[in-house]
NUGU-336590 format. One record per residue (C-alpha): residue in one letter; chain; z, x, y. Coordinates in Angstrom, 3 decimals. Example, Ala and Ser with C-alpha at 12.3 -4.5 7.8 and 13.67 -1.06 7.14 Angstrom:
type	mol	pz	px	py
A	A	7.800	12.300	-4.500;
S	A	7.140	13.670	-1.060;
//
This chain:
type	mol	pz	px	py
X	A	-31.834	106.607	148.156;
X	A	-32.743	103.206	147.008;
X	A	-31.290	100.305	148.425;
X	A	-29.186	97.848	146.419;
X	A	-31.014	94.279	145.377;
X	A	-29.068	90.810	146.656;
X	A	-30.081	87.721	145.298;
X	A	-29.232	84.442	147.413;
X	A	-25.871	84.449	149.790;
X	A	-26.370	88.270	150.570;
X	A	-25.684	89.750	153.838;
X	A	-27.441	92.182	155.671;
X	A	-27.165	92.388	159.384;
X	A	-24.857	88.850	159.906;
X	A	-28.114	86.636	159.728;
X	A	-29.798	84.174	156.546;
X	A	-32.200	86.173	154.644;
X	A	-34.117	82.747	154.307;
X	A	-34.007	79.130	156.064;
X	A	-35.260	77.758	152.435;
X	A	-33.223	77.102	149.257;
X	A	-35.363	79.653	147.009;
X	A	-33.795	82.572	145.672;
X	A	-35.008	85.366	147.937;
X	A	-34.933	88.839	146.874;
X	A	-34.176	91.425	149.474;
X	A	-33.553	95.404	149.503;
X	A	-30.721	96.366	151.338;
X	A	-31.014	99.122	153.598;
X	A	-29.263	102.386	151.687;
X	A	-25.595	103.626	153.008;
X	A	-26.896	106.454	154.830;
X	A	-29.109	104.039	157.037;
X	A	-26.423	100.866	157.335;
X	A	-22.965	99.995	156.673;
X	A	-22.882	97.850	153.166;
X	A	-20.573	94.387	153.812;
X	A	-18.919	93.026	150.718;
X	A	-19.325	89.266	149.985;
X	A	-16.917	86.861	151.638;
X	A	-15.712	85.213	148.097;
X	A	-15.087	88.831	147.247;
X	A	-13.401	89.607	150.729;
X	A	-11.152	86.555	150.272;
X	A	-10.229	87.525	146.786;
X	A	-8.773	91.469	148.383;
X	A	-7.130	89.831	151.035;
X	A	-5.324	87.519	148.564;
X	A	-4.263	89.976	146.103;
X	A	-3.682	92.271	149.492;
X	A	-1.099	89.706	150.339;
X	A	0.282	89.342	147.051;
X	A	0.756	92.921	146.818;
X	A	2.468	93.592	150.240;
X	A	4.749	90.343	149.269;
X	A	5.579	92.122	145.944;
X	A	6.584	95.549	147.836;
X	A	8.716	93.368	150.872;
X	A	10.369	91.151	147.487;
X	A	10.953	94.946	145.575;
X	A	12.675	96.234	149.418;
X	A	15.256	93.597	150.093;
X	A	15.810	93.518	146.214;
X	A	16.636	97.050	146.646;
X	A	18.216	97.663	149.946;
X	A	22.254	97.360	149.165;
X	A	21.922	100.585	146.685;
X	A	18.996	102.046	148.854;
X	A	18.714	102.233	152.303;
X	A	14.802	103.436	153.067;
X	A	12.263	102.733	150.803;
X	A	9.978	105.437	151.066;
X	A	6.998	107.658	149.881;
X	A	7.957	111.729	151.374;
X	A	5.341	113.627	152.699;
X	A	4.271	116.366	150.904;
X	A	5.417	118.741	153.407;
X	A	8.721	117.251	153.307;
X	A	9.221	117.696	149.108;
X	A	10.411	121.425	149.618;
X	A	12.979	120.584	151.749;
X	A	14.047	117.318	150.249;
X	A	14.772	119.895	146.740;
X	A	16.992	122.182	148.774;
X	A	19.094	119.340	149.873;
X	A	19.315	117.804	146.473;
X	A	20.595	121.840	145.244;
X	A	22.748	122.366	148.033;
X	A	25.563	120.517	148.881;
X	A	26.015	119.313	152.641;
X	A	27.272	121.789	154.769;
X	A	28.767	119.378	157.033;
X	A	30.580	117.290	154.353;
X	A	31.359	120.536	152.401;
X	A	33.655	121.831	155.963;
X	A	35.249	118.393	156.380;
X	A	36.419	118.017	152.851;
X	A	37.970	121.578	153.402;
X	A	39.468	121.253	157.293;
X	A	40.908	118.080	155.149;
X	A	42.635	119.353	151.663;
X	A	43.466	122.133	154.394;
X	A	46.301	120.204	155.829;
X	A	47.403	120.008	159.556;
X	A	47.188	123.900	161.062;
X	A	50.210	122.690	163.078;
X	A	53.488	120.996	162.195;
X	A	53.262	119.364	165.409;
X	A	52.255	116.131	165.950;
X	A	52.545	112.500	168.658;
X	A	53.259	110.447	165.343;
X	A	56.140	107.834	165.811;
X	A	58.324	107.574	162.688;
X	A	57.048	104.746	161.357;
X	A	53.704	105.728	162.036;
X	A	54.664	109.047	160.014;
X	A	56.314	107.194	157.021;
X	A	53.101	104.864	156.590;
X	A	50.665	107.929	156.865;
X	A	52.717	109.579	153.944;
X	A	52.986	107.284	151.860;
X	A	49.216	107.206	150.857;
X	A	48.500	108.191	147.534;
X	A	45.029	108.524	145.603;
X	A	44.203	105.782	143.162;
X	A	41.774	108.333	141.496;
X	A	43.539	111.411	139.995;
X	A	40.870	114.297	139.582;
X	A	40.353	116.067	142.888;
X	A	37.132	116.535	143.982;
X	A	37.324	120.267	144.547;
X	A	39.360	123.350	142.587;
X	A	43.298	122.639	144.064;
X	A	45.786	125.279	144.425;
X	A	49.415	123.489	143.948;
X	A	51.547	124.741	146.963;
X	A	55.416	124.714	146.976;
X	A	56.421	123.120	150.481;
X	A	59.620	124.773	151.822;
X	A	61.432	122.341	154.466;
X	A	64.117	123.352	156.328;
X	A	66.277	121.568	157.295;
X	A	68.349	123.057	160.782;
X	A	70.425	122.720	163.813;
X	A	68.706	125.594	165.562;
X	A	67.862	129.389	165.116;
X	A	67.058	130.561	161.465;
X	A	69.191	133.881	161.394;
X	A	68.633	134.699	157.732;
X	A	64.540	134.301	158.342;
X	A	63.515	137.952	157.964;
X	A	65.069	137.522	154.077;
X	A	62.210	134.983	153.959;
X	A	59.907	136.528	155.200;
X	A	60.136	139.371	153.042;
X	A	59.996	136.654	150.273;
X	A	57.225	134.756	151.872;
X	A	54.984	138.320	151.462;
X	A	55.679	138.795	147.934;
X	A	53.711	135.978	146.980;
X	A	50.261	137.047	148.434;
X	A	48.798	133.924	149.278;
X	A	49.708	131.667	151.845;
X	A	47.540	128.821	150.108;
X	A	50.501	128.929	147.459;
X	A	53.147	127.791	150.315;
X	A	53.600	125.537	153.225;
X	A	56.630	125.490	155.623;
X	A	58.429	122.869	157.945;
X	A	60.904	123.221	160.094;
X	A	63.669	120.328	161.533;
X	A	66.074	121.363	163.889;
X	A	67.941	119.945	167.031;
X	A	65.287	118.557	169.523;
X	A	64.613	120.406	172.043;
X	A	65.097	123.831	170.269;
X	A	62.137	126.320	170.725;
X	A	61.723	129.315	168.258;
X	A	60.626	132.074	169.227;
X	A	57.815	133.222	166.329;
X	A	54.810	135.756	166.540;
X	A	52.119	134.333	165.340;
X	A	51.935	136.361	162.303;
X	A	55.164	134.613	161.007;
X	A	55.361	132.101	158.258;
X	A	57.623	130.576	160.491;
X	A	55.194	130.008	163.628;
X	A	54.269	126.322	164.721;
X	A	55.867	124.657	161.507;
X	A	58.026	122.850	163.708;
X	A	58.226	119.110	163.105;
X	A	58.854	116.433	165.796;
X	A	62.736	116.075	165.140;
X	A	65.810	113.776	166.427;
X	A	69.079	114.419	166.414;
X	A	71.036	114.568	163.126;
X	A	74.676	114.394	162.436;
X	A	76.553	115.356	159.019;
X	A	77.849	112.859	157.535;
X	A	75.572	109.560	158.889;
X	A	71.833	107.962	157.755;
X	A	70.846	110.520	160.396;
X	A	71.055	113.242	157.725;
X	A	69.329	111.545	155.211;
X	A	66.245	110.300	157.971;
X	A	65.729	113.746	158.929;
X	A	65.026	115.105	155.004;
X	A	62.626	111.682	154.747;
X	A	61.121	112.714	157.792;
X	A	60.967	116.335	156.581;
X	A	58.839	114.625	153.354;
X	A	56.794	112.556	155.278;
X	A	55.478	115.252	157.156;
X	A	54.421	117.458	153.974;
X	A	53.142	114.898	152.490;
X	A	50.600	115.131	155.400;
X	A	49.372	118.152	153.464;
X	A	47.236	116.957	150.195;
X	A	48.020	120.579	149.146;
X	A	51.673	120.360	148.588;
X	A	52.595	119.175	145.006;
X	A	56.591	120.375	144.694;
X	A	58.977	120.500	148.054;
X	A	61.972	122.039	148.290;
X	A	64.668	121.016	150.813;
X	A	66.780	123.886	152.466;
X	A	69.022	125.206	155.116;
X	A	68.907	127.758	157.813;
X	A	71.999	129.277	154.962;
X	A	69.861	129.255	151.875;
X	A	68.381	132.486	150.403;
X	A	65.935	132.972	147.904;
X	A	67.526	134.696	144.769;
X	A	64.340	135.555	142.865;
X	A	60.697	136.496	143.941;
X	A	58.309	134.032	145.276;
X	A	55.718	134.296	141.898;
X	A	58.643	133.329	140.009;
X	A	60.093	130.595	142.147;
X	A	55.997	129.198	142.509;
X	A	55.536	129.331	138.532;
X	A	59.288	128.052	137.829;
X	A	58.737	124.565	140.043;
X	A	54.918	124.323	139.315;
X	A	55.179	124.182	135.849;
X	A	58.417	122.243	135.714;
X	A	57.920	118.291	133.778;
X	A	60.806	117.378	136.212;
X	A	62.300	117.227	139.999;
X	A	65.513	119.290	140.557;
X	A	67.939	116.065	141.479;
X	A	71.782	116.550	140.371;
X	A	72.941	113.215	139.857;
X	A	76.826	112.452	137.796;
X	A	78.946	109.628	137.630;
X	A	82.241	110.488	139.264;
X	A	84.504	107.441	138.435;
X	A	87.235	108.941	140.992;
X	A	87.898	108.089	144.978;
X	A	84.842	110.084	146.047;
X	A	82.395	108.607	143.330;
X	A	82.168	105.156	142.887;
X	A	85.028	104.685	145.302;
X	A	82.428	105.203	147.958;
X	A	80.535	101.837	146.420;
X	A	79.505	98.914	148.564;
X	A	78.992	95.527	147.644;
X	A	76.925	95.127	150.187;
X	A	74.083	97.608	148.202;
X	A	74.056	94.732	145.273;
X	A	72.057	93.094	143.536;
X	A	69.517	95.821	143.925;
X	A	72.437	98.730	143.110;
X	A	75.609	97.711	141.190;
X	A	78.679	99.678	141.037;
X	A	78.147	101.276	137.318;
X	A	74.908	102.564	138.726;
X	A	76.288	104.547	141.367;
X	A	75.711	108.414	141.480;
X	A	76.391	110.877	143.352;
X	A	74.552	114.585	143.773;
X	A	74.057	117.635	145.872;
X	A	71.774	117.188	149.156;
X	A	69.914	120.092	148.079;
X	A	66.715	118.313	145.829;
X	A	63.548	119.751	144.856;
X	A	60.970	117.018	144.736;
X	A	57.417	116.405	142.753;
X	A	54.383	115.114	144.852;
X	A	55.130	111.363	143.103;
X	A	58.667	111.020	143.596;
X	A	58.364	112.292	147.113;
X	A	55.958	109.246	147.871;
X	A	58.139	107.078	146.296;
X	A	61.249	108.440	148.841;
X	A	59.340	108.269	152.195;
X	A	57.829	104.870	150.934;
X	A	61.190	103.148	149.608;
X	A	61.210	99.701	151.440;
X	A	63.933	98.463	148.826;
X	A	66.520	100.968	148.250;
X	A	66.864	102.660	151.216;
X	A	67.513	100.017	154.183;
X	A	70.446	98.652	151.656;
X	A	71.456	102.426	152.403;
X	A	71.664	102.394	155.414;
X	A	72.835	99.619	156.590;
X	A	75.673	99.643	153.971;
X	A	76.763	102.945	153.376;
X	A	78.797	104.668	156.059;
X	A	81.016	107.270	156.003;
X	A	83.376	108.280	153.954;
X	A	80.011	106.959	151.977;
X	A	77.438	109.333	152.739;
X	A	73.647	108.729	152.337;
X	A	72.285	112.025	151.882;
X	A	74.927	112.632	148.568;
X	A	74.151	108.899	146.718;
X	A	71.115	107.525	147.990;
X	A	68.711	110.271	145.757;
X	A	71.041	110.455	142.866;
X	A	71.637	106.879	142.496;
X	A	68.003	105.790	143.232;
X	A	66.157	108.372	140.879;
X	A	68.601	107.770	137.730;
X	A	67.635	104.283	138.491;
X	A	64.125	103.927	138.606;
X	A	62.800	107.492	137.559;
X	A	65.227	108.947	135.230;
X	A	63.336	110.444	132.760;
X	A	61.616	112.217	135.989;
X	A	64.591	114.185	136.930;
X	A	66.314	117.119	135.854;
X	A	69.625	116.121	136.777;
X	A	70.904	119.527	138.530;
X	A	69.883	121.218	141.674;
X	A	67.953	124.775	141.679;
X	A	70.566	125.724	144.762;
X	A	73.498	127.549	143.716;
X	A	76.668	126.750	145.835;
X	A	80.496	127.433	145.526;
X	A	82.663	124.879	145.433;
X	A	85.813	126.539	143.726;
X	A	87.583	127.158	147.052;
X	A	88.150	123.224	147.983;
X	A	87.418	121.535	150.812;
X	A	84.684	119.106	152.535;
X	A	82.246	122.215	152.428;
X	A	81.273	125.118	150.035;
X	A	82.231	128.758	150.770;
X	A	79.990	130.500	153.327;
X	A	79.805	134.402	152.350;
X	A	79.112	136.967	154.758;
X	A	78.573	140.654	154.611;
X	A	81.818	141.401	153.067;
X	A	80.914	139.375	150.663;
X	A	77.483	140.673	149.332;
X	A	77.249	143.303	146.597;
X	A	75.407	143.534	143.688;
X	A	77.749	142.329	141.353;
X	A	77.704	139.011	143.465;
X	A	74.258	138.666	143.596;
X	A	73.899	139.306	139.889;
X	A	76.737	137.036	138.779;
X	A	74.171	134.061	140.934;
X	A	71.297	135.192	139.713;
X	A	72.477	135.037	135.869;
X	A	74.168	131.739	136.178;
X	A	72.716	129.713	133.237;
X	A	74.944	126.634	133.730;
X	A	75.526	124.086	136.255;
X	A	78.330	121.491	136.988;
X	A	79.891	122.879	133.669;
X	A	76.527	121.898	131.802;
X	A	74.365	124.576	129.939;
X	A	71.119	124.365	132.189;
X	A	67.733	122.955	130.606;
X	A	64.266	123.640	131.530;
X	A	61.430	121.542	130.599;
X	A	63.825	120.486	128.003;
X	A	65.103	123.778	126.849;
X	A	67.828	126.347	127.274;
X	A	66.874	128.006	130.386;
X	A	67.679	131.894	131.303;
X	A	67.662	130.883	135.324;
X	A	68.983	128.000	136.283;
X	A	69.046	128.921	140.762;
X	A	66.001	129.773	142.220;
X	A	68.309	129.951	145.714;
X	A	71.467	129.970	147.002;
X	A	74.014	128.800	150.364;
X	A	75.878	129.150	152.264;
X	A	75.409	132.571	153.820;
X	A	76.784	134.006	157.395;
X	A	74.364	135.652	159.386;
X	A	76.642	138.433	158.787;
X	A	75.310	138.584	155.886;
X	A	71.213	139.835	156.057;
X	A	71.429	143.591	156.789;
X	A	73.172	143.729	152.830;
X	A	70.750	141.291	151.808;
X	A	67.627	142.894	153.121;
X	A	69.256	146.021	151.609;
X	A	70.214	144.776	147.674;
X	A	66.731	142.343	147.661;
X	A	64.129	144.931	146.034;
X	A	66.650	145.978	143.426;
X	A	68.510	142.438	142.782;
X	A	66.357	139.932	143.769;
X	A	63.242	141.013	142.899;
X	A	61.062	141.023	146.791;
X	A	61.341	142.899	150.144;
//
């Protein structure tokens, strides 16, 4: 090959082609034979727009770097895996965010009570969930020991197929230890309890505490409180569709001007509750996922309540009654979904046992359609069922229960 021709300034091996100021013409060697060395007023014009440039890409990096992290090129043999994880979601985040909508697999937990209120009384500010949720119906039970009537819910519990429809929690005196298989819908759903006594605050802490601890569970949307004397009158699809569909929480609430009405008032619960706002209402409530927030997170309302009304006030029959119709009454439906009897007189309703249980008692319940002398309402209309359960029952009473359940009450 021909070399290249330089005239005056070139370079060929570091030395001047000529000592004189003529123009001397030179042929460079060709590239096969020796390197070729660009000019220096070239060189210094690279390295200056090589500076520029690697300026440009630092300026474009810290411009970037709060949305972006790395500023990168892949390698090639990096692309095909770089497209799988841009199709397939992160295995790792995809098994937290279900171990979390999950919910606790234990009841059980070293949570103080205050700790436990503040934990439940988170809420999300966005309201689309980021994954398909199944609404669950959380049953709480509320006990002072054994649950003698729990094969009837068992038998109720199976009906509905699908444990990710239902949660259960169980209060009872401390201490207590059941005695479950672990196949039981009643196994570890034992909450972290203190001791409760009808007729004080204690009542009413132990049904906020029940709350609080569903609430842990992002699952639950409705909750239900019971007693170890509650039975289910209908099947568990129809109880499930009945309260998941419902526009309203099951909370009685009446204005009884008499002696055990507003006679129970206290001036003390003013100015946040005055006298003509006073309510009263059966301990039994069914709850939505809002409302219940709203209970286990009442700073306002609730330490009047307690530190005001004692007995022959009583917490757990005002404080939800008078509360709700204040702040949420459009929310509520104003009667309970637990039938009780209160025709026999007396500080508490009529417990049945076995004599007690036939089908014409059970179907006299279970086709009910009013409540506290009021034609029942559902979602605003007439409703065929107003109960979806019913107290108080003997443990007498299960072996006829069990017995009349797949003909009356629809399970078992």
């Amino acid at each position: 090959m021909q070399g290249l021709v330089v005239i005056d300034g070139a370079v060929g091996n570091g030395k001047d082609v000529s000592n004189n100021n003529n123009p001397t013409t030179r042929t460079l060697p060709s590239s096969s034979s020796r390197p070729t060395t660009l000019p220096p007023k070239l060189l210094r014009r690279l390295l200056f727009v090589a500076v520029l440039a690697v300026g440009f890409v630092a300026a474009v990096v810290l411009l970037l770097g709060a949305r972006s992290p790395t500023l990168m090129i892949p390698r090639l043999d990096a692309l095909s895996s770089m497209t799988m994880a841009a199709a397939t979601p992160c295995k790792d985040e995809d098994q937290a965010l279900k171990r979390w909508r999950r919910g606790p697999a234990s009841a059980w937990h070293n949570l103080s009570d205050e700790e436990l209120l503040w934990a439940a009384s988170w809420r999300p500010s966005v309201a689309r969930y980021p994954y398909r949720r199944v609404p669950k119906v959380a049953f709480m039970f509320l006990t002072r020991g054994p649950l003698p009537l729990a094969p009837l819910w068992e038998r109720f519990f199976a009906g509905g197929g699908d444990r990710r429809r239902f949660s259960v929690y169980v209060h009872s005196t401390p201490g207590y230890r059941p005695d479950f298989p672990p196949e039981s819908v009643f196994y570890r759903r034992q909450v972290p309890s203190q001791v409760t006594r009808w007729g004080e605050t204690s009542m009413c802490d132990a049904e906020r505490r029940l709350l609080a601890n569903a609430l842990l569970d992002p699952g639950n949307e409705r909750f239900v409180l019971l007693s170890e004397s509650c039975v289910p009158l209908t099947s568990f699809p129809a109880a499930y569709a009945y309260l998941t569909r419902s526009r309203h929480s099951f909370v009685g609430a009446f204005d009884d001007p008499g002696p055990h009405g507003r006679g129970r008032y206290r001036a003390g619960l003013a100015p946040e509750i005055r006298r003509h706002q006073w309510r009263k209402g059966a301990q039994w409530f069914e709850l939505a996922r809002d409302l219940a927030v709203d209970v286990v997170a009442d700073g306002r309302y609730y330490p009047k309540f307690k530190e005001h009304c004692r007995p022959p006030c009583y917490v757990d029959e005002h404080y939800l009654p008078t509360v709700l119709s204040l702040v949420a009454p459009e929310r509520i439906a104003n009667r309970s979904v637990t039938w009780v009897d209160w025709s026999r007189g007396g500080a508490h309703p009529a417990t049945f046992g076995a004599g007690d249980v036939d089908e014409a008692f059970l179907g006299r319940i279970a086709n009910t359609t009013t409540a506290t002398g009021r034609p029942c309402l559902y979602n605003g209309q007439p409703a065929e069922v107003c109960f979806l359960f019913a107290r108080k029952f003997a443990p007498s009473a299960l072996q006829p229960l069990l017995a009349l359940a797949p003909k009356m009450l629809g399970y078992g």
